[in-house]
N, C-alpha and C positions, 0 to 999 in steps of 0.2 A: 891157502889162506886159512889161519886159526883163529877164529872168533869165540872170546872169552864171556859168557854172562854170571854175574854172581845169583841172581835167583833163580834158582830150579826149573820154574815154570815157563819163564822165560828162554832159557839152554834147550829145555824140550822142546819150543815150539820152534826154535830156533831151527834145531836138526830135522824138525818132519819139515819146514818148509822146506831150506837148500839140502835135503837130504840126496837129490838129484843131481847135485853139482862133486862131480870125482875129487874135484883140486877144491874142495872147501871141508873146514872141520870145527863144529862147533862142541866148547868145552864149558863147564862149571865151573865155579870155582872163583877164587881169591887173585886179583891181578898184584899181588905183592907179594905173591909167592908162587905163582905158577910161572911154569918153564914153557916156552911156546916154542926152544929150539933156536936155532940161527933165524936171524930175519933179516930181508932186505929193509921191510917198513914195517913201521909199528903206528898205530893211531888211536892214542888213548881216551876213551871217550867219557871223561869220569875228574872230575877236581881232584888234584895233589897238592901239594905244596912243595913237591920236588920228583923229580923221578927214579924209581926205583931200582938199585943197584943190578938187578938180575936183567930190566931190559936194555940199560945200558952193556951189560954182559953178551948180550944174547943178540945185540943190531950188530950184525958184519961191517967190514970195513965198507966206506963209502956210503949206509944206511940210513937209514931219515925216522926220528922219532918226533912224533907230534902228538902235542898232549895239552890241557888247560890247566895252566897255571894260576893254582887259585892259592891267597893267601890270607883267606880268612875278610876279606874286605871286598873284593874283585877278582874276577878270573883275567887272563891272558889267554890268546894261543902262542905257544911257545913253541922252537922247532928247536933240531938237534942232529946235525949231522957229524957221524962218527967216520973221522978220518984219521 
């Protein structure tokens, strides 16, 4: 599992907590431009107004992207299975 936070403070506290967990990895950084690699799942935790070309790239076949769909008025959850 790759867990993305864009504030610093947050990414650090992140990794001293699950630092314990082998199969977990917590990153910094920009979710519109980082690469997390192949994914089975994705679950975006942050209003878009669409989702972004690289995680659409990056869910393998049969994958599941879930993300809030926000268009400046209201959010949705939105899903996205890549078949």
């Amino acid at each position: 599992m790759v867990g993305l936070e864009l504030q610093r403070e947050l990414a650090a506290r992140g990794k001293r907590n699950l630092e314990s967990y082998t199969n977990v990895r917590i990153e910094e950084g920009d979710g519109a431009t980082f690469d997390p690699g192949e994914c089975d799942a994705m679950l975006v935790n942050c209003g878009v107004t669409h989702p972004q070309a690289i995680w659409l790239d990056r869910l393998r076949e049969g994958g599941r992207l879930v993300f809030a769909d926000h268009d400046g008025n209201e959010s949705d959850a939105r899903s996205r299975l890549n078949d």
